[in-house]
C-alpha positions as CSV (number, residue, x, y, z in Angstrom):
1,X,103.3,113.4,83.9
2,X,101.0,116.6,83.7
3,X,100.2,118.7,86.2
4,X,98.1,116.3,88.6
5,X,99.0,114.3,91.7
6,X,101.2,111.5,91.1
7,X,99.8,108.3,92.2
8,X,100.6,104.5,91.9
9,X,98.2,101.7,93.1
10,X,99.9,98.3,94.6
11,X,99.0,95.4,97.1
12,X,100.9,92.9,99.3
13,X,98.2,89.2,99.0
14,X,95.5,91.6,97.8
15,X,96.0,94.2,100.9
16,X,96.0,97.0,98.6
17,X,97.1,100.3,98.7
18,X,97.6,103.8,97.0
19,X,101.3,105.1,97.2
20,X,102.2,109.0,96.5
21,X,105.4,109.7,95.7
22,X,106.0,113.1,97.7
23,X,109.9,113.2,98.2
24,X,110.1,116.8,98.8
25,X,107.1,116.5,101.3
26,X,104.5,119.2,99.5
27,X,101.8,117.2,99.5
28,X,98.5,118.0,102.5
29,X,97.6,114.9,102.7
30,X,94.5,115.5,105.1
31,X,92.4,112.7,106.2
32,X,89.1,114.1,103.7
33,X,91.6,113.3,101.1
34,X,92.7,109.7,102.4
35,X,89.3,108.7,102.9
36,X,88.4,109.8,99.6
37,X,91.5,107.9,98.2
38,X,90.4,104.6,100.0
39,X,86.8,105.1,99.3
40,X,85.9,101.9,96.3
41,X,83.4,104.4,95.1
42,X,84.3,108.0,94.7
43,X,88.1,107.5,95.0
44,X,90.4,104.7,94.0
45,X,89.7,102.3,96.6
46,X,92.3,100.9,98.9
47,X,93.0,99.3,102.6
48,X,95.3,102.6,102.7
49,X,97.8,105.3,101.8
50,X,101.7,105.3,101.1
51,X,103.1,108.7,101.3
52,X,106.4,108.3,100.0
53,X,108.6,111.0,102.2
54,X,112.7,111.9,102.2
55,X,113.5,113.5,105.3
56,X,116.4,115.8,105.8
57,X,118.4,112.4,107.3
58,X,118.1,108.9,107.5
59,X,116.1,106.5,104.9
60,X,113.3,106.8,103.3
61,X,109.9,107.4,105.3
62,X,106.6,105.3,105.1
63,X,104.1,108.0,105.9
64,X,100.8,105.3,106.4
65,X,97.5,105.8,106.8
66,X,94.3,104.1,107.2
67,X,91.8,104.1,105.1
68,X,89.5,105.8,107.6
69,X,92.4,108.4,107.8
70,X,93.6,108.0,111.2
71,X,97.7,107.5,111.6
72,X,99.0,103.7,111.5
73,X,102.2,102.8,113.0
74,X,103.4,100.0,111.4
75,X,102.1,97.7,108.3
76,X,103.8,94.7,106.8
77,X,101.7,94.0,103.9
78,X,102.3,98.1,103.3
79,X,106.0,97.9,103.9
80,X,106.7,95.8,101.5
81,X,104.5,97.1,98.8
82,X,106.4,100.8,99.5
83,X,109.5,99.1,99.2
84,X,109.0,97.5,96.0
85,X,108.1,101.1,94.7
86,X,111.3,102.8,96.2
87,X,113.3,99.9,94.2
88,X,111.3,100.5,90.7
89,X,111.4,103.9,91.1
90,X,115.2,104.0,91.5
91,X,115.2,105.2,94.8
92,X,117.2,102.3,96.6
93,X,118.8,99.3,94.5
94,X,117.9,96.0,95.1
95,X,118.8,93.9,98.1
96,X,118.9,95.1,101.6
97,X,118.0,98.5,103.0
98,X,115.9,99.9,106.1
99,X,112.8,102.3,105.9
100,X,111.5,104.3,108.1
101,X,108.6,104.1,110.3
102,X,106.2,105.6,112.4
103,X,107.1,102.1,114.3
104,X,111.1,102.6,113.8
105,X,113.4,102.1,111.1
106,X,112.4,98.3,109.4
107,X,115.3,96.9,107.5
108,X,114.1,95.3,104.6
109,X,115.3,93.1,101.6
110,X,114.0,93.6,98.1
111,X,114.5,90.2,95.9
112,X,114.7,90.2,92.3
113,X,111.5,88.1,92.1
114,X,109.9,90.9,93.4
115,X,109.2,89.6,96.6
116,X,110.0,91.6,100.0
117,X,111.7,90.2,103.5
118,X,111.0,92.7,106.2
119,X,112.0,92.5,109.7
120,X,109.4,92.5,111.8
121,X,110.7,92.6,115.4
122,X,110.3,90.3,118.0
123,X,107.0,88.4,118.5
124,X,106.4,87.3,122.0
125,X,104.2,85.2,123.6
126,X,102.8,86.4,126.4
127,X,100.2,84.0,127.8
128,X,96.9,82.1,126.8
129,X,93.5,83.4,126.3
130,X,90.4,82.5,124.7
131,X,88.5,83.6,122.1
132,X,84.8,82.9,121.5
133,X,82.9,82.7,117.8
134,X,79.3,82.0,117.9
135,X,79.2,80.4,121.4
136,X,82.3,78.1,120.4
137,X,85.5,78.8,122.8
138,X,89.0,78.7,121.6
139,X,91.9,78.5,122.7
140,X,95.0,80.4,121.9
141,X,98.3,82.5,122.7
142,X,98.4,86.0,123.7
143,X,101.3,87.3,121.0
144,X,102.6,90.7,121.0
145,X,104.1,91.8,117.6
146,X,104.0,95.7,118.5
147,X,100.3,95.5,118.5
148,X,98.0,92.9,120.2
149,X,97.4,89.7,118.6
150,X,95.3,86.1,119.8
151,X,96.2,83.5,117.5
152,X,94.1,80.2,118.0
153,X,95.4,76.9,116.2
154,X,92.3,74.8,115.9
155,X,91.4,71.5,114.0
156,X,88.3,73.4,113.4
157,X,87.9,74.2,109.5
158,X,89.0,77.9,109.2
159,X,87.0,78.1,105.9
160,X,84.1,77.3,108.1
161,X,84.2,80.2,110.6
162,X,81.8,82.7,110.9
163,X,84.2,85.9,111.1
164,X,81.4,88.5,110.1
165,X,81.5,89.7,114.1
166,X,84.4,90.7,116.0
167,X,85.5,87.3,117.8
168,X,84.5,87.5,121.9
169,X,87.7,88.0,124.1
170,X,88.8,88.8,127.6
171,X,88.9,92.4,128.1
172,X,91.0,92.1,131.0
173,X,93.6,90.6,128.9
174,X,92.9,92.6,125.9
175,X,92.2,96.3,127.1
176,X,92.4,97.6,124.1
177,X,91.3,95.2,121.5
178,X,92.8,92.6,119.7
179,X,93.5,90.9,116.5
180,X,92.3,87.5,116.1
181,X,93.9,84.6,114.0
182,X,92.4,81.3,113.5
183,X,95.1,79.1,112.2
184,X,95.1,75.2,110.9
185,X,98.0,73.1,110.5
186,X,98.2,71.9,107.1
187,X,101.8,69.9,107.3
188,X,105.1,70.4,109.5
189,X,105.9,74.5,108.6
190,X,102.6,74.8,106.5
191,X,99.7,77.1,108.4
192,X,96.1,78.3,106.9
193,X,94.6,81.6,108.4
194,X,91.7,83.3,108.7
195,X,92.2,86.9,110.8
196,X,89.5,89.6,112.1
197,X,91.2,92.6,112.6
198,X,90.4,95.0,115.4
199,X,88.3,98.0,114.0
200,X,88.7,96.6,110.6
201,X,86.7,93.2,110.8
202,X,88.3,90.7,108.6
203,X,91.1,91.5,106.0
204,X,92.3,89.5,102.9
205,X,95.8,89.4,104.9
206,X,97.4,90.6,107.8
207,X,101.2,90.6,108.1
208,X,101.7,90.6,111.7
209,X,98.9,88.3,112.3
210,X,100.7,85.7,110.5
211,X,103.7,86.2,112.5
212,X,101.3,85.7,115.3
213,X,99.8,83.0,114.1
214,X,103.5,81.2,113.2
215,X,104.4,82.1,116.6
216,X,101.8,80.8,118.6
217,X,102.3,77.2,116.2
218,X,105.8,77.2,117.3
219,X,104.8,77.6,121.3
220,X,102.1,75.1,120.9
221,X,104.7,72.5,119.8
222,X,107.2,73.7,122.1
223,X,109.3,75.8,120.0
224,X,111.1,78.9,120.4
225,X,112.3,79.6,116.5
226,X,111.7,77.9,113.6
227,X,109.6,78.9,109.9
228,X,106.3,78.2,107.9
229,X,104.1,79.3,105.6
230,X,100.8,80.9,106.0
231,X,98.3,80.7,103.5
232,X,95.8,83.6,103.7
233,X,93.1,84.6,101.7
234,X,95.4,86.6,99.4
235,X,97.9,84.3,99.0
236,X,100.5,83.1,100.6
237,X,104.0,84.5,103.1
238,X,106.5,83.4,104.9
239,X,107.6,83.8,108.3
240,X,111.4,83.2,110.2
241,X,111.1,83.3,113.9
242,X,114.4,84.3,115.5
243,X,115.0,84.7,118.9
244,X,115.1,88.2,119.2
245,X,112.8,89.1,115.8
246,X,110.8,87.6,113.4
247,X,110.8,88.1,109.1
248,X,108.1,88.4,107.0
249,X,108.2,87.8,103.1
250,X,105.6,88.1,100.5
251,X,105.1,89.5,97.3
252,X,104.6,93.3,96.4
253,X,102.8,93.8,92.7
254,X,102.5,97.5,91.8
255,X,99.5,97.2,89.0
256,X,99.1,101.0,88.0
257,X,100.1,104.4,88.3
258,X,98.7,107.3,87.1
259,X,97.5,111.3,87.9
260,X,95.3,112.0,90.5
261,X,93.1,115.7,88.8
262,X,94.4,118.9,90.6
263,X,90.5,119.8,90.8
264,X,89.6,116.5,92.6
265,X,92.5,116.9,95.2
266,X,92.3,120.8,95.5
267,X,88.0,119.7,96.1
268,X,88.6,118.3,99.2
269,X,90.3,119.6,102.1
């Protein structure tokens, strides 16, 4: 490597993602410069940024943010891609270890396939609620994975939904917004989803969403636990839910790396 910023580009079902490596924590990384990371354009292009941290104690930290620059909790497409790159890069060995997050510490499990299990937390079901797409009503569960979800199973089409505009819903349920997911049963433990995402509109894949979505399947049929998989439109995960957390696993493909110029990043403040 020369004298530029280190970069590497990855993506968990095509939610993609630029990942610097910063272990001793140098790096200003100021939202100009994420937005210009994110931007398809004049940067790299990507849902995102991994900063790649060490702190003084504990495990490795997942420094995320939007590609819009604000701060991000939690991400479970992200956490697995940033996982994958602490086990190529030597950081961790393969198998089971936890990461840190704005949202807690997330233990995780790297498989040699290069797949990545990450505990999600609990998903609970908090109520029903309706969500409206072009005049058409429908009806889901209110699920709360750490952030506000209304996942609708439907014998509607998914491929046949309209998701260019935010889905209606009650405000009164959903003060601040909420993530929709439109799921069809394909088979027993086999889910298709379409989700919009709140502020984003709608994504190629969205981790918690399909633990939503597998949770609000599981209520509808009158389960508390059980598994499936959720095809999205960047391919496909699986989810466990537990009793007192769910598990999410997908793949992680890191597809480049590479120098970001000292000129470019020292441009933009």
């Amino acid at each position: 490597m020369g004298m530029g910023v280190e970069f590497l580009k990855g993506h968990g079902t095509e939610n993609d993602f630029v990942v610097l490596p910063d272990p001793d924590g140098v790096l200003d990384l100021t939202e100009a410069r994420v937005r210009a990371l994110c931007d398809r354009r004049r940067g790299l292009g990507a849902d995102g940024v991994l900063r790649v941290v060490r702190p003084d104690m504990g495990p490795w930290f997942m420094d995320y943010r939007n590609a819009d620059g604000s701060i991000v909790e939690m991400c479970g497409n992200g956490v697995r891609v940033f996982a994958r790159y602490l086990v190529e890069a030597g950081l961790v060995p393969t198998g089971e270890f936890e990461i840190g997050t704005r949202a807690g510490r997330r233990q995780v499990v790297a498989h040699e396939d290069g797949t990545v299990t990450v505990d999600m937390g609990p998903a609970r079901v908090t109520g029903a609620s309706t969500a409206s797409v072009r005049g058409a009503a429908f009806t889901g569960f209110a699920v709360d994975v750490g952030n506000p979800h209304l996942a609708c199973v439907t014998d509607t089409p998914v491929a046949e939904l309209d998701l260019d505009d935010a889905p209606g819903h009650d405000p009164a349920v959903f003060p601040r917004g909420v993530n929709v997911e439109f799921v069809n049963v394909l088979g027993d433990g086999a889910l298709r989803m379409r989700v919009h995402e709140r502020g984003v509109g709608e994504t190629r894949s969205c981790g918690t969403g399909t633990v939503a979505a597998v949770a609000a399947w599981l209520h509808g049929t009158g389960q508390r636990t059980g598994k499936a998989t959720v095809d999205v439109l960047g391919g496909q995960l699986s989810v466990v839910v537990e009793e007192e957390t769910a598990t999410l696993t997908g793949p992680a493909v890191l597809l480049a790396r590479g120098e970001l110029d000292q000129s470019w990043w020292d441009s933009l403040t």
